[in-house]
C-alpha positions as CSV (number, residue, x, y, z in Angstrom):
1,X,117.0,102.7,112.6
2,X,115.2,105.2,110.5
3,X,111.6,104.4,109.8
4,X,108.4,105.6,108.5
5,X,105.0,104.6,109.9
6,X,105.7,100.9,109.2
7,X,107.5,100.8,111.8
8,X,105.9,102.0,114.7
9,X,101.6,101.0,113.4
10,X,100.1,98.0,113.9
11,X,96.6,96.6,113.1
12,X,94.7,99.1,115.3
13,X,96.8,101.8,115.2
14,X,100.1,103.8,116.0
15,X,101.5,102.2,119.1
16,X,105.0,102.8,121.1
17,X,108.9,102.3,119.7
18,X,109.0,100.1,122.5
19,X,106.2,97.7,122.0
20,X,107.6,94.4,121.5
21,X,105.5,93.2,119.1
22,X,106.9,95.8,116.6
23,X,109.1,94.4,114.4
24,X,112.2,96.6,114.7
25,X,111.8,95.2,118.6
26,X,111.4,91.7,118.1
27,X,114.5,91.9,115.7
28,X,116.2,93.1,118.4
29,X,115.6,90.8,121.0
30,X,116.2,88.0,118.2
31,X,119.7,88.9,119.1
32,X,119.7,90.3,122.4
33,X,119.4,93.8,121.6
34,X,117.7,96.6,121.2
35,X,116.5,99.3,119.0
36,X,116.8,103.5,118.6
37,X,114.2,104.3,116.4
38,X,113.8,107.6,114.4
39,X,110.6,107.7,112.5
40,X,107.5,109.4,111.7
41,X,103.8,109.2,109.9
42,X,104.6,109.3,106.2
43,X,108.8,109.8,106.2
44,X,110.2,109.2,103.1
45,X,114.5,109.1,102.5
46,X,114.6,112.8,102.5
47,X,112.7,113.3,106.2
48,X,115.5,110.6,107.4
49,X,118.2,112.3,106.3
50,X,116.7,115.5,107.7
51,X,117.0,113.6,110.8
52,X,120.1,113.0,110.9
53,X,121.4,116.4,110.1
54,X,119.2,117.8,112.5
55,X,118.2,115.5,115.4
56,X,120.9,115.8,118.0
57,X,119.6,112.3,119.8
58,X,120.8,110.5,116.2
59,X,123.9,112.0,116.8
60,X,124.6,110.6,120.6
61,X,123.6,107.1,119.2
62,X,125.7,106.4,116.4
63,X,128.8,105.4,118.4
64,X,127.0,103.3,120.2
65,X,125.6,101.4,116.8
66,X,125.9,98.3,115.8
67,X,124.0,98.1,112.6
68,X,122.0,101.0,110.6
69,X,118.7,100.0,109.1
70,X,117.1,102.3,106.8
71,X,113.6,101.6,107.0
72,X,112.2,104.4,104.5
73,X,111.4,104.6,100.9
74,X,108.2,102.9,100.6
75,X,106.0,106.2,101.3
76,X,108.1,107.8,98.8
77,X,106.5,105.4,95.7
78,X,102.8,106.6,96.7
79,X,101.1,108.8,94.8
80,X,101.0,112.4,95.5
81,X,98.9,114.2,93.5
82,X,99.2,117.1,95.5
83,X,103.0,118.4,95.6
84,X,104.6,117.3,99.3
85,X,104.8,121.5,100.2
86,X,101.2,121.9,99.8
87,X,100.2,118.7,100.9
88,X,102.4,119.0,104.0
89,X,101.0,122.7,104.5
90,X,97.7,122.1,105.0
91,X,98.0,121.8,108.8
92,X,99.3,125.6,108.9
93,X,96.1,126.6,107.5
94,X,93.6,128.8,109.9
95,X,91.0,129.3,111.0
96,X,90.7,125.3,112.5
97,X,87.6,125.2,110.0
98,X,89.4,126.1,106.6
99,X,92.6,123.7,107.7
100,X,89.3,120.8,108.6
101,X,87.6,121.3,105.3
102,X,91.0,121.6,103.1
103,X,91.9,118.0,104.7
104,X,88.5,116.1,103.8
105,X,88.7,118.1,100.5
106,X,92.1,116.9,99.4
107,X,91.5,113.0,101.3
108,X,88.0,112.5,99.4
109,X,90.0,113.1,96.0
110,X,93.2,111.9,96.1
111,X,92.3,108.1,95.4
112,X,90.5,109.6,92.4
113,X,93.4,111.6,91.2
114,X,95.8,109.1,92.4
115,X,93.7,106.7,89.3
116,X,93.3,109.6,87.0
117,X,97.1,110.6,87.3
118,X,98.6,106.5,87.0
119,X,99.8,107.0,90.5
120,X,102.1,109.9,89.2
121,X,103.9,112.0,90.4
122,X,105.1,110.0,93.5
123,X,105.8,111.3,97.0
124,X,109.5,111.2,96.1
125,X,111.1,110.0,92.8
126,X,113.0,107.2,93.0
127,X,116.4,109.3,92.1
128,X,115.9,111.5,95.4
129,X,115.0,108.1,97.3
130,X,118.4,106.6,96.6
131,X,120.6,110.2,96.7
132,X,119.0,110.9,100.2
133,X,119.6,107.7,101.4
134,X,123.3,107.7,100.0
135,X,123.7,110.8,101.3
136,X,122.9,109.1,104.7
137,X,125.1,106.1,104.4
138,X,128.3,108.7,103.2
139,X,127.7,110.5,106.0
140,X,127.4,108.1,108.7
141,X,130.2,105.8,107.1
142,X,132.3,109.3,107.7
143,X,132.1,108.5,111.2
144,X,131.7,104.6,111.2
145,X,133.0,103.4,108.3
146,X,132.8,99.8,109.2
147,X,129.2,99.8,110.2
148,X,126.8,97.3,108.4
149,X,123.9,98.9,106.8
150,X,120.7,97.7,106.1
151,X,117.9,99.4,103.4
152,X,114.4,97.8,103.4
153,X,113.1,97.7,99.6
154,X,109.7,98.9,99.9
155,X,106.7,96.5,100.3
156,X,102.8,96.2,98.9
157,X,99.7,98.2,99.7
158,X,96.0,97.7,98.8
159,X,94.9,100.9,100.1
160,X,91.6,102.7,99.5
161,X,92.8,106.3,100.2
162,X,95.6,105.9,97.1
163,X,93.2,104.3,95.3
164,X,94.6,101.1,95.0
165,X,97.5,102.8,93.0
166,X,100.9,102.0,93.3
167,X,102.7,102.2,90.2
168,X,105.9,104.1,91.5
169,X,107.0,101.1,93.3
170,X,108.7,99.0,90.5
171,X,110.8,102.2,89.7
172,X,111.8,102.6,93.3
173,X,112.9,99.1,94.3
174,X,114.9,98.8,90.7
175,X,116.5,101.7,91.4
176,X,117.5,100.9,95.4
177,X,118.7,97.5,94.2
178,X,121.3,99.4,92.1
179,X,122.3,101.9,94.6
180,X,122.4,99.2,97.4
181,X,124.9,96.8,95.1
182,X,127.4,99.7,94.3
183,X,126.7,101.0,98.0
184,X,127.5,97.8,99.8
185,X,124.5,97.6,101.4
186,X,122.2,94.8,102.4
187,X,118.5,94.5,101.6
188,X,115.8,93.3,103.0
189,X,113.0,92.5,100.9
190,X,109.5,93.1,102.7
191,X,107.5,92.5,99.7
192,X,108.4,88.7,100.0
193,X,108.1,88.8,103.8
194,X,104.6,90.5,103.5
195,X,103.4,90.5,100.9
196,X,100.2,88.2,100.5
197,X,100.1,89.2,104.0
198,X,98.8,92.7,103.1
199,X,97.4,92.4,99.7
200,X,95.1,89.1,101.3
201,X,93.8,92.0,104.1
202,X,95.3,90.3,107.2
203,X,97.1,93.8,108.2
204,X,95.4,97.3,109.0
205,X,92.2,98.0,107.4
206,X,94.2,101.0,105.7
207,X,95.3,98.4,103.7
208,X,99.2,99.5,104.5
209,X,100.1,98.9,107.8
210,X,100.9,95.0,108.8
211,X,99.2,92.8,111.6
212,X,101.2,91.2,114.0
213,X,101.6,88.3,112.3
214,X,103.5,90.4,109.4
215,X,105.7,92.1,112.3
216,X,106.7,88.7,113.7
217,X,107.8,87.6,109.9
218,X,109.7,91.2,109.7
219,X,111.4,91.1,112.7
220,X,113.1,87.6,113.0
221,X,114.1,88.2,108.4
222,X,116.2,91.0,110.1
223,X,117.5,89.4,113.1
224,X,118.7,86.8,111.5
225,X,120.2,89.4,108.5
226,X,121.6,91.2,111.0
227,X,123.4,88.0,113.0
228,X,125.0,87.7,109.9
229,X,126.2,90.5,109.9
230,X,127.3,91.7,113.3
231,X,130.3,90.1,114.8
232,X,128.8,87.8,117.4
233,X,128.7,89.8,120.9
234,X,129.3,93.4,119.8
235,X,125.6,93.6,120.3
């Protein structure tokens, strides 16, 4: 699995890949196995495909794989005001003071830009979303061509520090339904899984990231998308 942050935060925090309660690990142990997750804070399709050209522990797993799940794409329909290689740099900035102050700077007004702009531009257009990830699938299907894959479209938010902004989304999902149809790829829908879970504030208080509850719901959609898809005991 490639993820962003979504995958690995609960409602207090950033916690373990191998906490069960994470919903990549209770989908595995829906079907009795388990999960190698690749993820970071904030990856969008092109830091997973970096990942996979570049991370030599992807590489030792994916003959061992029984299913692909591309967790990314939802960070790439936030706002970004900033563009990513400035926004991204401004933990390379010294002296510890400048980098400090550059941070609370840019965090205090990006919900305000993030209204002023319409949530535009995006972290990553919806066109790089779906080449990165395609690029992922061509190249893994290179090596496994019969391996399912699975895309998660990307879900809600109701956060403060985007200022409530999320107008890239509708773009995003329209354009990985199309990809993922001429693909052959399945999707899982975590808007409709979570939804009312995060807009009615039973997740993080960032307003993003689910509670348990919404990682329970997560985890046993894919299981069970997964069961379907896996021939029974290859797992």
């Amino acid at each position: 699995m490639f993820g962003d942050s979504l995958s690995f935060h609960g409602p207090d925090g950033p916690h373990p890949a191998d906490d069960a309660r994470l919903w990549p690990n209770v989908a595995a142990s829906a079907i009795g196995g388990h999960t190698e997750l690749f993820a970071g804070f904030g990856w969008t399709a092109r830091d997973a495909y970096w990942s996979l050209t570049g991370d030599p522990r992807v590489w030792a797993q994916l003959p061992k794989a029984d299913v692909l799940v591309l967790a990314v794409g939802g960070m790439d329909t936030l706002p970004s005001p900033l563009p990513t290689y400035l926004r991204q740099g401004i933990r390379y900035l010294r002296p510890d003071g400048l980098r400090r102050g550059v941070r609370k700077g840019y965090s205090a007004a990006q919900p305000i830009l993030a209204r002023l702009t319409r949530g535009r531009p995006v972290a990553l257009p919806s066109a790089l979303t779906v080449r990165y990830l395609d690029m992922i699938v061509v190249a893994i299907r290179s090596l496994r061509p019969d391996l399912p894959v699975i895309a998660l479209l990307p879900g809600y938010h109701r956060a403060a520090s985007y200022g409530f902004v999320h107008t890239g989304r509708e773009a995003a999902v329209r354009a990985m339904r199309q990809w993922a149809e001429e693909a052959g790829v399945s999707l899982l829908d975590s808007a409709e899984l979570v939804g009312a879970h995060v807009l009615e504030g039973h997740g993080n208080p960032d307003g993003m990231h689910w509670g348990w509850s919404g990682h329970a719901d997560v985890g046993k959609a894919l299981g069970a998308l997964i069961a379907s898809l896996v021939e029974p005991n290859s797992h």
